[in-house]
DRENTORKOL-3810 file (N, C-alpha, C; in nm, 4 decimals):
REM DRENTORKOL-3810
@n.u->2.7758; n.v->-11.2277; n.w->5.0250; ca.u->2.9028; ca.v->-11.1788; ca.w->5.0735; c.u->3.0181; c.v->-11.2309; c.w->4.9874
@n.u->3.0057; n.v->-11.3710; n.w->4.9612; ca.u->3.0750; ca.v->-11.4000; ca.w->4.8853; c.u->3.1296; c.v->-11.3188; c.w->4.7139
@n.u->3.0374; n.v->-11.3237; n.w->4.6389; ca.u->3.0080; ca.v->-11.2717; ca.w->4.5316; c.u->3.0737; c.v->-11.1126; c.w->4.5414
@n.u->3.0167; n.v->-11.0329; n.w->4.6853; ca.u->3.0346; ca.v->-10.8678; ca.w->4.6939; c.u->3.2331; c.v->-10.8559; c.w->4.7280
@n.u->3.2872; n.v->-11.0056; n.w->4.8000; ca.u->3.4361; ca.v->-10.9733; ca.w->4.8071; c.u->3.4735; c.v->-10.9753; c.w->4.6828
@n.u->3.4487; n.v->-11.0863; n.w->4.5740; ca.u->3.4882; ca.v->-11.1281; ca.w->4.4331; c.u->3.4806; c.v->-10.9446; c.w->4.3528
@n.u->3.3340; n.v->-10.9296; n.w->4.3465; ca.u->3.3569; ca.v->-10.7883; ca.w->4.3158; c.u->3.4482; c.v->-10.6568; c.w->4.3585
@n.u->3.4296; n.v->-10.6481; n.w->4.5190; ca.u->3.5601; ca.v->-10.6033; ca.w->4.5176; c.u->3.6694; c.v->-10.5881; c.w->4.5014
@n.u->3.7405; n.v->-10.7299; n.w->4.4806; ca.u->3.8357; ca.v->-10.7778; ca.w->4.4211; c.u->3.8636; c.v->-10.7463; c.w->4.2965
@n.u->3.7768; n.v->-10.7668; n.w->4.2118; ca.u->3.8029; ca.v->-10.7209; ca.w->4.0168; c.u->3.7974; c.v->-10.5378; c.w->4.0466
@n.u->3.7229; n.v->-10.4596; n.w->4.1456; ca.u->3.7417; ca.v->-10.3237; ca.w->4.0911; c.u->3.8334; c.v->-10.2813; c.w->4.1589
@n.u->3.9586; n.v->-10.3636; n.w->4.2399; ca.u->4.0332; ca.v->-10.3027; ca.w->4.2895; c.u->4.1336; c.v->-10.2947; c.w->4.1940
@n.u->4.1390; n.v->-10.4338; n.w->4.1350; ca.u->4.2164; ca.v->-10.4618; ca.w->4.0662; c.u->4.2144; c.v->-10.3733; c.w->3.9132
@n.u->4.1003; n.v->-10.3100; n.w->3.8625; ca.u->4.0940; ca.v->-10.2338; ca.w->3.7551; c.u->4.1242; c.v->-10.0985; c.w->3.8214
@n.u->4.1194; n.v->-10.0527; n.w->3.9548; ca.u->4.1951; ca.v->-9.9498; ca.w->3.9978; c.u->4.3153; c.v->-9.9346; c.w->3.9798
@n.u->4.4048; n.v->-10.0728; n.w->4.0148; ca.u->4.5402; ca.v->-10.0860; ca.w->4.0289; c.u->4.6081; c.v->-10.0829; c.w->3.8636
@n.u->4.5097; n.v->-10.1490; n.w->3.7957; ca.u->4.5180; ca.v->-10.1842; ca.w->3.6461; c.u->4.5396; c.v->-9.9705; c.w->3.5794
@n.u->4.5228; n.v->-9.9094; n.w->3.6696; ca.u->4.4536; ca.v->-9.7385; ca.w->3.6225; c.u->4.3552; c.v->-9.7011; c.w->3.5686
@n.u->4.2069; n.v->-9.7596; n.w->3.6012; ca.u->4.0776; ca.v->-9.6602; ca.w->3.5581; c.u->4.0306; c.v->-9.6250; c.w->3.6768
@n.u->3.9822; n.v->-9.5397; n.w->3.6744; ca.u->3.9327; ca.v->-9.4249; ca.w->3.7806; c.u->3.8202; c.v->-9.5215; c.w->3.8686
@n.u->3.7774; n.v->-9.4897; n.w->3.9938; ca.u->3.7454; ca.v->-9.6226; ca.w->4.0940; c.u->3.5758; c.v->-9.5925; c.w->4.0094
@n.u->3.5401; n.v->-9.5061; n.w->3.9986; ca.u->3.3829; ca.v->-9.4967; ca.w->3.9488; c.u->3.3987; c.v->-9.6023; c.w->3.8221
@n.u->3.4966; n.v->-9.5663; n.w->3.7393; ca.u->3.4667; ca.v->-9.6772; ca.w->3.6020; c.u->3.4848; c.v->-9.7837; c.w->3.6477
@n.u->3.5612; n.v->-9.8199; n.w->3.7506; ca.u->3.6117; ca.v->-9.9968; ca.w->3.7416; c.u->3.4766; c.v->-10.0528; c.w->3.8527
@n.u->3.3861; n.v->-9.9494; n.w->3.8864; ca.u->3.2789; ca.v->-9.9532; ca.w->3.9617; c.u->3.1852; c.v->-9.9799; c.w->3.8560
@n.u->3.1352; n.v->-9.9499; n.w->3.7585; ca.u->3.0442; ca.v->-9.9393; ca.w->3.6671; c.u->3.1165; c.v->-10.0652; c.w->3.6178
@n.u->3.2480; n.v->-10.0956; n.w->3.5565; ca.u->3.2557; ca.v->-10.2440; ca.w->3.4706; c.u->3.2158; c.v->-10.3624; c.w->3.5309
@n.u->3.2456; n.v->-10.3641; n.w->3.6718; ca.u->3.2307; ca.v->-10.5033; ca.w->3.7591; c.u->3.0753; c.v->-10.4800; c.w->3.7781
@n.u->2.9955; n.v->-10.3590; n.w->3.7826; ca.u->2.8382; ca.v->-10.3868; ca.w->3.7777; c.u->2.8262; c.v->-10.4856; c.w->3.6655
@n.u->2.8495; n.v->-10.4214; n.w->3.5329; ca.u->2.8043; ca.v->-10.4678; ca.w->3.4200; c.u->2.8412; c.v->-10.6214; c.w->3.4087
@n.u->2.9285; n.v->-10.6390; n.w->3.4256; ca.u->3.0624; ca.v->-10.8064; ca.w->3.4398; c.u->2.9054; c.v->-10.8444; c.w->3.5076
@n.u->2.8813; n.v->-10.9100; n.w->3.5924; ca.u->2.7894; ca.v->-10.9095; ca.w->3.7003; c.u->2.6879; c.v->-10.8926; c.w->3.6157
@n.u->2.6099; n.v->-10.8101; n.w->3.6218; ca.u->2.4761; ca.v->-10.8134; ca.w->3.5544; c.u->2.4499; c.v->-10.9037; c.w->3.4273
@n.u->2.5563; n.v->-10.9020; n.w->3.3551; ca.u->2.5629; ca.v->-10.9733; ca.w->3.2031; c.u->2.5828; c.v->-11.1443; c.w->3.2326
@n.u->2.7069; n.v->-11.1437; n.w->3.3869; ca.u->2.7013; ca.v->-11.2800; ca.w->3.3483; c.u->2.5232; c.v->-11.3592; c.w->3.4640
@n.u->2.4977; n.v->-11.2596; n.w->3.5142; ca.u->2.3742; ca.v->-11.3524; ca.w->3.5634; c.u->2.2750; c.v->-11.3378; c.w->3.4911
@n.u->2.2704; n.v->-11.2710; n.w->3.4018; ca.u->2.1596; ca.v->-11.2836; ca.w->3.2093; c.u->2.2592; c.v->-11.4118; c.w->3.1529
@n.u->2.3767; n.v->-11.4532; n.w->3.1371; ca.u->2.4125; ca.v->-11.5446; ca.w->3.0733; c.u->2.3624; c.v->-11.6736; c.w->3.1555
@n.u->2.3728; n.v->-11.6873; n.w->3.2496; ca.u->2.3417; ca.v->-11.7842; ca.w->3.3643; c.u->2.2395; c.v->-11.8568; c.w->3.3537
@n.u->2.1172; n.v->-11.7796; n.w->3.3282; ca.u->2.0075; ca.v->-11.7937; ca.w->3.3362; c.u->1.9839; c.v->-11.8724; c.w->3.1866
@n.u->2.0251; n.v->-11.8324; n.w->3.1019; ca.u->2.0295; ca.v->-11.9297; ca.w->2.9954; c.u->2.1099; c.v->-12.0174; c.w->2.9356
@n.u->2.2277; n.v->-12.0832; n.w->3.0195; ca.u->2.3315; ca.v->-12.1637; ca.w->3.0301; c.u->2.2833; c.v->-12.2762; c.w->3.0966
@n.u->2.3598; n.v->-12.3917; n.w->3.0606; ca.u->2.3768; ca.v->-12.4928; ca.w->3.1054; c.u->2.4225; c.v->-12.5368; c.w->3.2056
@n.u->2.5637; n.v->-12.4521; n.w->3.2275; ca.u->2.6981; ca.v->-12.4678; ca.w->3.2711; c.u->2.7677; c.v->-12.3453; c.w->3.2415
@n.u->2.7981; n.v->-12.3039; n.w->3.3967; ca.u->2.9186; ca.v->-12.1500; ca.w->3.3859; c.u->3.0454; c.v->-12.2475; c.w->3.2891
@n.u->3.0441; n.v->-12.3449; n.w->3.3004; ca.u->3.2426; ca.v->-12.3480; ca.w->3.1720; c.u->3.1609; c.v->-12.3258; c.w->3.0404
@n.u->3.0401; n.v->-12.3430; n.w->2.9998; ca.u->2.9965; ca.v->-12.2705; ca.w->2.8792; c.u->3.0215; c.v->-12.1168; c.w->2.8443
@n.u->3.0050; n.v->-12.0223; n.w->2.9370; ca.u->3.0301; ca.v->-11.9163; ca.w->2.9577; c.u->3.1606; c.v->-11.8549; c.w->2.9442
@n.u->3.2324; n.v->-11.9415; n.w->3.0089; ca.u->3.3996; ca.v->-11.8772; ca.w->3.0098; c.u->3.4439; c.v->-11.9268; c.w->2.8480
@n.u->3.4171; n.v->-12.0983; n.w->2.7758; ca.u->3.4593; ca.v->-12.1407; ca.w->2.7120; c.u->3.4280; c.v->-12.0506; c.w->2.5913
@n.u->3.3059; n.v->-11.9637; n.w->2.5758; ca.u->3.2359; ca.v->-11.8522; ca.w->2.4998; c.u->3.3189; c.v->-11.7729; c.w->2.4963
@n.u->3.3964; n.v->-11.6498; n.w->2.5999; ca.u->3.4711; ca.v->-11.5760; ca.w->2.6517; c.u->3.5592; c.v->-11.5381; c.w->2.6589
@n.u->3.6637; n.v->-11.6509; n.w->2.6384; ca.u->3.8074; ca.v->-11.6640; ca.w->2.6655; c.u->3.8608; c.v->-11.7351; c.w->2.5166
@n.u->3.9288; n.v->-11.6049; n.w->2.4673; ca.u->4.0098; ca.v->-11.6715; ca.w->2.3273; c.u->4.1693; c.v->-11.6986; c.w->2.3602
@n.u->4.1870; n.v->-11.8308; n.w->2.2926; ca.u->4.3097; ca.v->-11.8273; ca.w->2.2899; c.u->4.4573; c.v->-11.7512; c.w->2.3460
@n.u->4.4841; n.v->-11.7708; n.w->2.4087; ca.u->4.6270; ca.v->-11.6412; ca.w->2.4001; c.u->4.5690; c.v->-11.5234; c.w->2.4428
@n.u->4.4091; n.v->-11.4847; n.w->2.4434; ca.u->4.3612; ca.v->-11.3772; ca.w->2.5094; c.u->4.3743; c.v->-11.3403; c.w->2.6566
@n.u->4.3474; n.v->-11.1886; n.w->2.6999; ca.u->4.3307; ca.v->-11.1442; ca.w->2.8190; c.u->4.2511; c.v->-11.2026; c.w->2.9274
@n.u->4.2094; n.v->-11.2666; n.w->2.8645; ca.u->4.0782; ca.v->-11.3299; ca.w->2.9909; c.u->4.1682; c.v->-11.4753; c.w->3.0319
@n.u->4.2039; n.v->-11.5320; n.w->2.9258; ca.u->4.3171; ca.v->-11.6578; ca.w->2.9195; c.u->4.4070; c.v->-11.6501; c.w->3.0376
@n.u->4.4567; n.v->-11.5382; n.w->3.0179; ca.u->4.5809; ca.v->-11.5058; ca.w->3.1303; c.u->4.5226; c.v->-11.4506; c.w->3.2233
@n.u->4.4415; n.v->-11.3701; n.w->3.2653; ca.u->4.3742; ca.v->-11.3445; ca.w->3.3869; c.u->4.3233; c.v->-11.4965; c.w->3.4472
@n.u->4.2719; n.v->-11.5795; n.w->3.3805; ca.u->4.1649; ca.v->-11.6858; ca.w->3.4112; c.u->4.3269; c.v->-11.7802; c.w->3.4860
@n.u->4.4328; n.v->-11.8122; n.w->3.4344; ca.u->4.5433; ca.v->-11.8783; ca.w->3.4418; c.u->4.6046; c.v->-11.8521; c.w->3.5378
@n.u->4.6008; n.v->-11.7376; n.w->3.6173; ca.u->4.6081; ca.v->-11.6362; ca.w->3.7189; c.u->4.5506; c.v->-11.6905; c.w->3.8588
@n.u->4.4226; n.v->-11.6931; n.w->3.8099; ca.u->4.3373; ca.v->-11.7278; ca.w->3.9021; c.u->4.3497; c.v->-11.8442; c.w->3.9632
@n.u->4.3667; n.v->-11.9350; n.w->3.8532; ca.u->4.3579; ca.v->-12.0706; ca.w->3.8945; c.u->4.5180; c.v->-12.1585; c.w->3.9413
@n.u->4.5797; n.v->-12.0561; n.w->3.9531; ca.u->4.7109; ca.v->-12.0667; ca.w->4.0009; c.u->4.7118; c.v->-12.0210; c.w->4.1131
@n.u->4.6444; n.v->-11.9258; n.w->4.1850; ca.u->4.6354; ca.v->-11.8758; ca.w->4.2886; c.u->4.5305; c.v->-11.9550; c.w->4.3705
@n.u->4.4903; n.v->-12.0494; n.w->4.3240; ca.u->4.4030; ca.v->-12.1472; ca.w->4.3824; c.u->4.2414; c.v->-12.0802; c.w->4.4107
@n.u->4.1702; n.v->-12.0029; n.w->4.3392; ca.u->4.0339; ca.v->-11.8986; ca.w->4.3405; c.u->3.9560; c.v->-12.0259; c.w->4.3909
@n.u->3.9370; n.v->-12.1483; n.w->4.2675; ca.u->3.8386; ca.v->-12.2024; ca.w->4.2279; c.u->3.8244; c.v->-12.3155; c.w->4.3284
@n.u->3.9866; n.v->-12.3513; n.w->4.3828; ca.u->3.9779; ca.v->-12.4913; ca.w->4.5327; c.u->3.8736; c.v->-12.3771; c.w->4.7039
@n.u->3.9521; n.v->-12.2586; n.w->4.6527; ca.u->3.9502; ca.v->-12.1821; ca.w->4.8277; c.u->3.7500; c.v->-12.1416; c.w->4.7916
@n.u->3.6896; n.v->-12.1183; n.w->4.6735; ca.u->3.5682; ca.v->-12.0754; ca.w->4.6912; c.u->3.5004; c.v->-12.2071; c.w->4.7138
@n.u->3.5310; n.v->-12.3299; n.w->4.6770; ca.u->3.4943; ca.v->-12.4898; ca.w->4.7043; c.u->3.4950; c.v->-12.4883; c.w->4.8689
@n.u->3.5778; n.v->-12.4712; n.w->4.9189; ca.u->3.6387; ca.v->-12.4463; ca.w->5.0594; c.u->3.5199; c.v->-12.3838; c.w->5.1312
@n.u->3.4798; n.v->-12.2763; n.w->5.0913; ca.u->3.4623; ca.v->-12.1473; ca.w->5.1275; c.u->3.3190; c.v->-12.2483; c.w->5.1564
@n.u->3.2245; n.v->-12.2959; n.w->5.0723; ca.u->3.0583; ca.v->-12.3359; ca.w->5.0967; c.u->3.0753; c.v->-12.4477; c.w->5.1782
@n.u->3.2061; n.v->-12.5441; n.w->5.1418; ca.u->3.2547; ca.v->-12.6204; ca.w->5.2381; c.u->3.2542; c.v->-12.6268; c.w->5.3924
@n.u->3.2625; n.v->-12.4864; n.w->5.3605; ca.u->3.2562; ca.v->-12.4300; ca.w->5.5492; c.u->3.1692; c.v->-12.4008; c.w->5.5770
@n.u->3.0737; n.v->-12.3376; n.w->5.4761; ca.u->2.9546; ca.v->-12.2845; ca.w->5.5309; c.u->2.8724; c.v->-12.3297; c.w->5.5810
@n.u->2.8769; n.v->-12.4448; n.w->5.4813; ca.u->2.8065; ca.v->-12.5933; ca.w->5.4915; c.u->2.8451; c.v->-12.6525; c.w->5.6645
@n.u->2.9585; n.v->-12.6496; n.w->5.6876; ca.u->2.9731; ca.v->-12.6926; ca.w->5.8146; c.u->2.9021; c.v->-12.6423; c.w->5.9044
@n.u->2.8780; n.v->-12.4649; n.w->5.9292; ca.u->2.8488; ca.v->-12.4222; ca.w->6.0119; c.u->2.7150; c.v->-12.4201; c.w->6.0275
@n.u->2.6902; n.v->-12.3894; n.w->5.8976; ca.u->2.5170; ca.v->-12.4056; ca.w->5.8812; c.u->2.4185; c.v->-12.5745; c.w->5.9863
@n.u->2.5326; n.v->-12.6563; n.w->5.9927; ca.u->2.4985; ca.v->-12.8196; ca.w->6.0490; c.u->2.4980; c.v->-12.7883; c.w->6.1835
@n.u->2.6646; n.v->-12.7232; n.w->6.2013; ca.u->2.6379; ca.v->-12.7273; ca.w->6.3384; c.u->2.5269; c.v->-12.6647; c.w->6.4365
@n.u->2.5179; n.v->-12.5340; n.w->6.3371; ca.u->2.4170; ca.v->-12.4292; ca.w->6.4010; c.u->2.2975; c.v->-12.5032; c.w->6.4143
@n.u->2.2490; n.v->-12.5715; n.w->6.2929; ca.u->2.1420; ca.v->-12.6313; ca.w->6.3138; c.u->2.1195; c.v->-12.7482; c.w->6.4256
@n.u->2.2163; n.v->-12.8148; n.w->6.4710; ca.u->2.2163; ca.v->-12.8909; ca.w->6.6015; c.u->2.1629; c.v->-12.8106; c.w->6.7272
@n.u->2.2324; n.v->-12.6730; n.w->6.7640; ca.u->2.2005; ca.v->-12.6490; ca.w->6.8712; c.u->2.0506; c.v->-12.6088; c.w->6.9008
END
């Protein structure tokens, strides 16, 4: 669920950006498919981005974006909680 909001999120945003909802449907497949082939032979996702992201590039400022908007504390949060509930549930 997590992962399927994130996706929603990038093809809304390539909607809003103006490509037609089928293409920004097909890029966030591919985004997705490519980075869990990168995954699998990584060390570490900051290997991945550090690969990715040039200088002064688009991904730079998208990524700068993100992490201003706090993505990377609220998805910490997010297992944080899950984690909670998952304990409690398991008590009863």
């Amino acid at each position: 669920a997590f992962l399927a909001l994130i996706a929603e999120a990038l093809a809304d945003g390539a909607v809003k950006a103006g490509l037609e909802r089928h293409l920004s449907t097909q890029l966030v497949q591919g985004l997705f498919s490519g980075t869990a082939s990168l995954l699998k032979h990584t060390t570490h996702p900051a290997i991945i981005k550090d690969s990715v992201m040039s200088p002064g590039g688009t991904t730079a400022a998208g990524y700068a974006e993100l992490e201003s908007a706090g993505v990377r504390n609220a998805m910490i949060r997010a297992i944080e909680e899950a984690h909670k509930k998952a304990v409690e549930i398991g008590k009863k």
